[in-house]
C-alpha positions in Angstrom: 66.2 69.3 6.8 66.9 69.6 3.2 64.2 71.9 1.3 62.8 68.9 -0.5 61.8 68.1 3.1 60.3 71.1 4.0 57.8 72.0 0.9 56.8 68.2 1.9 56.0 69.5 5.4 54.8 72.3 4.6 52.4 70.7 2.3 51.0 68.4 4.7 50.2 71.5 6.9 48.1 72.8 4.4 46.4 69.4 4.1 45.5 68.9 7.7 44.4 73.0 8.1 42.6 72.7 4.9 41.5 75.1 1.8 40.9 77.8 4.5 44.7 78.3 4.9 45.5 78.9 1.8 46.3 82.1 1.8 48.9 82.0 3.9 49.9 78.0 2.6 50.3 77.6 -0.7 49.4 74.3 -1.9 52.1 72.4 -4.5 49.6 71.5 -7.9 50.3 67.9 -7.0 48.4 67.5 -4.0 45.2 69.6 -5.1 43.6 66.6 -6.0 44.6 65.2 -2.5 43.0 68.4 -1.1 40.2 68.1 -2.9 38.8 64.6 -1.7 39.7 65.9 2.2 37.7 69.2 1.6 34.9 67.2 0.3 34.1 65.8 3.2 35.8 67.4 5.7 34.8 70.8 4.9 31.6 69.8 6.3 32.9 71.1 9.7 32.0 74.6 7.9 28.4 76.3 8.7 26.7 78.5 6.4 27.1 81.1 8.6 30.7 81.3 9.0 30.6 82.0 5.4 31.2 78.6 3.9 29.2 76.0 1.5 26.0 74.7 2.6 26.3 71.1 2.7 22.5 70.9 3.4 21.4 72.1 0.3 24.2 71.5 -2.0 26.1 67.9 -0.6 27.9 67.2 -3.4 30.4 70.5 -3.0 33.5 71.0 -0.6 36.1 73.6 0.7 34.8 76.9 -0.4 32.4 75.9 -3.7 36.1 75.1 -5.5 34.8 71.1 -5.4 33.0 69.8 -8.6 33.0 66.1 -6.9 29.8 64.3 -6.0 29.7 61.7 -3.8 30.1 58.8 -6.7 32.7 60.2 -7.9 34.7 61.3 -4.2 34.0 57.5 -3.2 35.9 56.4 -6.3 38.8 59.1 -6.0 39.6 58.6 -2.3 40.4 55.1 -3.3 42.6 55.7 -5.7 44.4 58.8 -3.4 44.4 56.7 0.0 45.6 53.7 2.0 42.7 51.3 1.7 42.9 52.0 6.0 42.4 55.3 5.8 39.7 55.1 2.8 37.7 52.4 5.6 37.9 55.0 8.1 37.1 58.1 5.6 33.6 55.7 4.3 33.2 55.6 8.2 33.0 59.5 9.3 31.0 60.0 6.1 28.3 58.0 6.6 28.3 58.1 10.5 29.5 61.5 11.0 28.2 63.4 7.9 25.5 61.0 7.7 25.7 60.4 3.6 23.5 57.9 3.6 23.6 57.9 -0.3 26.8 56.0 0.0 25.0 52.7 0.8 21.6 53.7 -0.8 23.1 54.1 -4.4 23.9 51.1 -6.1 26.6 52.2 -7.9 27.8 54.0 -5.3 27.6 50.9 -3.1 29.9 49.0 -5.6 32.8 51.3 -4.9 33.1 50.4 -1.5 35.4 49.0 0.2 34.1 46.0 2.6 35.0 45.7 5.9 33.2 45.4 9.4 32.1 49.3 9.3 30.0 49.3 6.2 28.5 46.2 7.5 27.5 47.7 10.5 26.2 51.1 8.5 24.4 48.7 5.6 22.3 47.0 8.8 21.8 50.1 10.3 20.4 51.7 7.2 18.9 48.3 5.2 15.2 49.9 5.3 16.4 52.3 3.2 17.4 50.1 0.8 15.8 49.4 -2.6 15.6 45.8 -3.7 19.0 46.3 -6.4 20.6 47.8 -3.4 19.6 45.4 -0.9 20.8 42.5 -3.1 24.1 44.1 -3.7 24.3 44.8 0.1 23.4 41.2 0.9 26.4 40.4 -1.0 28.7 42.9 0.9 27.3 41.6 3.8 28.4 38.0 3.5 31.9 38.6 2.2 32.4 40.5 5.3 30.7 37.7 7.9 32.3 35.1 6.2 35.8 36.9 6.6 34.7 37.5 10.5 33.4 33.7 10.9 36.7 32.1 9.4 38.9 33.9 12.4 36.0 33.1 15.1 36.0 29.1 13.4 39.9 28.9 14.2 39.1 30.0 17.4 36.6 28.1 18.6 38.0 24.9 16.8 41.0 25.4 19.6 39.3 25.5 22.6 36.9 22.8 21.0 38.2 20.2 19.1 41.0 17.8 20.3 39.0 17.2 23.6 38.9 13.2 24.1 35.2 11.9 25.1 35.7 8.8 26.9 33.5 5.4 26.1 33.0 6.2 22.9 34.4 5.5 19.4 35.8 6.9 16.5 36.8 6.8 12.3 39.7 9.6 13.5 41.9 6.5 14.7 45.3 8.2 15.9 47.3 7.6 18.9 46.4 10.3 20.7 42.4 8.7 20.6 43.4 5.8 21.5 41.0 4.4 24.6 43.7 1.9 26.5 41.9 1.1 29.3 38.6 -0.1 26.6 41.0 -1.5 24.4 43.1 -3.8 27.4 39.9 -4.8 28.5 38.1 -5.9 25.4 41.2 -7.8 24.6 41.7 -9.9 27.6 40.1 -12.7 26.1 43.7 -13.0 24.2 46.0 -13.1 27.6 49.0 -15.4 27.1 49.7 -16.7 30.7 53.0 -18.0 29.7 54.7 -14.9 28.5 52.2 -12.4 30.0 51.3 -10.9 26.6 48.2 -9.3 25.4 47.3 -10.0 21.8 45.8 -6.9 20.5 43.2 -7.5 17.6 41.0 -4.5 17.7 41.9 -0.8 19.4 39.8 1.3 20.6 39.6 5.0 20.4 38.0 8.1 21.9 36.2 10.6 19.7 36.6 14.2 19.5 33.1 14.9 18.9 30.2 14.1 21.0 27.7 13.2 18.6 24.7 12.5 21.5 22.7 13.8 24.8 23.8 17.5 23.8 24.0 20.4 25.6 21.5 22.9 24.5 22.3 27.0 24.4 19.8 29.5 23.7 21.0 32.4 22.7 19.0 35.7 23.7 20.4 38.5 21.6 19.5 42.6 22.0 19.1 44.3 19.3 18.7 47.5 20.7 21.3 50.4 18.7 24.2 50.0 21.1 24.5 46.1 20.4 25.0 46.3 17.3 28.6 44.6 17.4 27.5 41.9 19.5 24.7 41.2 17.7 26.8 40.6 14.6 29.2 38.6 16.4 26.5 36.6 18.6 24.8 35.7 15.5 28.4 34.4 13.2 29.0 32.2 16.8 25.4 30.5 17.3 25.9 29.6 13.3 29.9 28.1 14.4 28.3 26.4 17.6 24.9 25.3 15.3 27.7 23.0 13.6 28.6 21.4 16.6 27.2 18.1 16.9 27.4 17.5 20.8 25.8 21.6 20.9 21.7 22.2 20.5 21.6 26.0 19.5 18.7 28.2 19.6 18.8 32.1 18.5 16.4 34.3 19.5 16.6 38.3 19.0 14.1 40.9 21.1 13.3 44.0 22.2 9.9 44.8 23.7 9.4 41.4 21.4 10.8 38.0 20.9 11.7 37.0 16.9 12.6 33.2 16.9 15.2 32.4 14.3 16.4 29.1 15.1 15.6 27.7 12.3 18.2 30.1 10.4 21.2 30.0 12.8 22.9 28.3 10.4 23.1 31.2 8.4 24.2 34.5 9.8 23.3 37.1 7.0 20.0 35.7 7.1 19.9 36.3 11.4 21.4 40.0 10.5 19.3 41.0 8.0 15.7 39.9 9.9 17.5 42.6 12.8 15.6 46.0 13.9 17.8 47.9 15.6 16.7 50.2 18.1 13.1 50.6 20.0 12.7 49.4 23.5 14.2 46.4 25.7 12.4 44.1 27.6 14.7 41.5 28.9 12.1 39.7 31.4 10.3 38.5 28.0 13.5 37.4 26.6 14.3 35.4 29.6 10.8 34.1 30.2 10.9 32.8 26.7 14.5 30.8 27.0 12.3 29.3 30.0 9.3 28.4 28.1 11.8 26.9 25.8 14.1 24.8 28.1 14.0 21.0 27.8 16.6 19.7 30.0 17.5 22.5 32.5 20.7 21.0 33.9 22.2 20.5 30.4 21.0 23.8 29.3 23.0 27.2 29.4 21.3 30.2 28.6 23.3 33.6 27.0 22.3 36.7 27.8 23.5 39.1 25.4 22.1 42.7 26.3 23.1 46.0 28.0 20.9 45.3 30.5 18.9 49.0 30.4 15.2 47.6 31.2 12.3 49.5 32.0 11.0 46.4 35.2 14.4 45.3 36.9 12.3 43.5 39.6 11.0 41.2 36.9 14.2 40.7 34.9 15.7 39.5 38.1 12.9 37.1 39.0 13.1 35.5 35.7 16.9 35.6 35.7 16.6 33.5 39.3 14.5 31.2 37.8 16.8 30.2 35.3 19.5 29.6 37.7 17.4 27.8 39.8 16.2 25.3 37.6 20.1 24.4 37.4 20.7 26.0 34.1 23.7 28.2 33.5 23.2 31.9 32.7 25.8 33.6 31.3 25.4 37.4 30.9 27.4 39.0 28.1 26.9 43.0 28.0 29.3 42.9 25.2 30.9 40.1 22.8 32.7 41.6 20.4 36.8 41.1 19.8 37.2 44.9 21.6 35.0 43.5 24.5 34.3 47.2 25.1 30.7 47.8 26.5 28.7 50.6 27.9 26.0 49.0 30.3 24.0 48.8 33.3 26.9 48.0 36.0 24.4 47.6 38.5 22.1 44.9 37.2 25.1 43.3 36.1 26.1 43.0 39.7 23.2 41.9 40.7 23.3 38.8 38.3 26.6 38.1 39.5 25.2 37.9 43.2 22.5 35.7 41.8 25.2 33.1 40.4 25.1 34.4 36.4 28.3 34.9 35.1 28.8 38.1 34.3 31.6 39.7 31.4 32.2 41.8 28.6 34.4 39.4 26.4 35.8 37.9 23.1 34.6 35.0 21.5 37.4 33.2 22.3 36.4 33.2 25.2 33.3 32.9 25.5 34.1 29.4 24.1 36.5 28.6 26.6 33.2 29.3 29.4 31.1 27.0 27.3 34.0 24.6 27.0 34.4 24.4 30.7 30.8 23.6 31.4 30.5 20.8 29.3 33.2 19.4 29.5 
């Protein structure tokens, strides 16, 4: 190792131990500014009575009181010092860990950030805070991010979805692959040459893609307890995909010891994610009691179940879950629908819904519309 090599080292040391080694690791003047930023934030580790700054009473200083950064002024640098991954995951810790809320609380402040699926999640959970200049300018930040999310879920879904032929039915999208023979042979007999045994063909016939009629309805009963917060975003971007579906009838409702009807927003997620209060109790026999108040057609009805399933009356959650499946609907329980698919919930209610004839899975999206896809097809 050349000694180029080993100041650069020795350097990054220094970095990860922070200002506190620096007596013994002298930091090169090029990465003080470097140091800087990480103290900032991560000096917070530090309590008063180990000797160090108070971060209570005086946030805006790092390492040991050498900082002069405040938090406008850190968001900006950190962009200019870091990979925009690493400035996402620095945002992260500081609003979730360090919980500077006046990140995403002061407009200009707000303007410096960079956009991605974990300020989303931290401008929801915080929105209440929120002054109306703020809000706006979150509402913005919001939809840039969803509408990044709902393009990958669209391709998705589109996938599984479209190309599926529906038989006895017509079509403008007249390629081969549409093409109804058996409709088209038939309606054309009337031009049968005996002689040469010859079917003049003077109008085809083609399948559509899209089943424009007699839908199949899905009410979707989201959780908006804390711990959902990921499925909640993705549940809501999918109902708005599926609300575009002609041959799907999509209902959204969120809950938690209360049912919010928003059905007539699907179509717009940011809406959906912005009428959201997170946290607060869970009662999922309501939620299920309502998608059965609202049921038209049971047997052309599936019902989605979003929720960790933590209720405070399992016996009635059950009942009402039975119901549903009785009735010939389909339940389908989702504990997580996110593109991690990571969940923590009840294992044991979930198993119980499974005996009942619910299925049961923490998945993707893509997948989820693969299940729906199977059903009605």
């Amino acid at each position: 190792m050349n000694i180029k090599d080993d100041k650069q080292n020795l350097n990054r040391w220094r970095l990860i131990l922070g200002s506190f080694a620096e007596d013994n690791l002298k930091l090169d003047s090029e990465y003080t500014e470097i140091d800087s930023a990480l103290g900032f934030l991560y000096d917070r580790e530090y309590s008063k009575e180990a000797g160090y700054a108070d971060f209570e009473n005086d946030k805006d200083r790092g390492g040991r009181g050498k900082s002069n950064l405040t938090i406008p002024s850190w968001v900006s640098k950190v962009k200019k010092l870091f990979p925009k991954k690493t400035v996402e995951i620095m945002q992260t810790q500081a609003l979730e860990k360090y919980k500077l809320t006046e990140m995403i609380t002061d407009e200009n402040i707000l303007k410096e950030m960079e956009p991605n699926m974990e300020l989303l999640k931290n401008v929801l959970t915080f929105k209440d805070m929120m002054n109306g200049n703020v809000k706006k300018l979150a509402y913005g930040i919001v939809r840039k991010v969803v509408e990044d999310i709902k393009k990958k879920m669209e391709s998705d879904i589109k996938k599984v979805f479209y190309g599926k032929k529906l038989p006895n039915s017509t079509t403008q999208n007249k390629i081969f692959k549409n093409l109804d023979i058996k409709k088209t042979i038939r309606n054309n007999l009337k031009n049968y040459n005996i002689s040469d045994k010859t079917i003049f063909v003077d109008k085809l016939y083609f399948n559509q893609n899209i089943k424009k009629y007699n839908p199949w309805h899905i009410i979707i009963l989201i959780d908006e307890s804390g711990s959902m917060l990921d499925s909640v975003i993705y549940s809501s971007i999918m109902a708005s995909i599926f609300s575009n579906l002609p041959y799907l009838s999509v209902k959204l409702v969120i809950f938690d010891t209360s049912i919010v009807d928003l059905s007539d927003q699907v179509k717009d997620p940011i809406d959906v994610l912005f009428k959201v209060q997170l946290g607060g109790g869970t009662d999922i026999s309501l939620a299920l009691e309502y998608a059965k108040k609202i049921t038209t057609v049971p047997d052309k009805t599936i019902v989605l179940l979003i929720s960790d399933l933590y209720d405070y009356n399992y016996k009635h959650m059950y009942k009402s879950a039975n119901d549903i499946i009785e009735s010939r609907s389909k339940l389908f329980v989702l504990p997580a629908l996110d593109y991690n698919a990571n969940a923590s919930y009840d294992k044991e209610a979930a198993k119980q819904f499974a005996k009942m004839g619910a299925k049961v899975a923490a998945i993707t999206p893509d997948e989820l519309s693969k299940w729906i896809s199977t059903v009605i097809s």
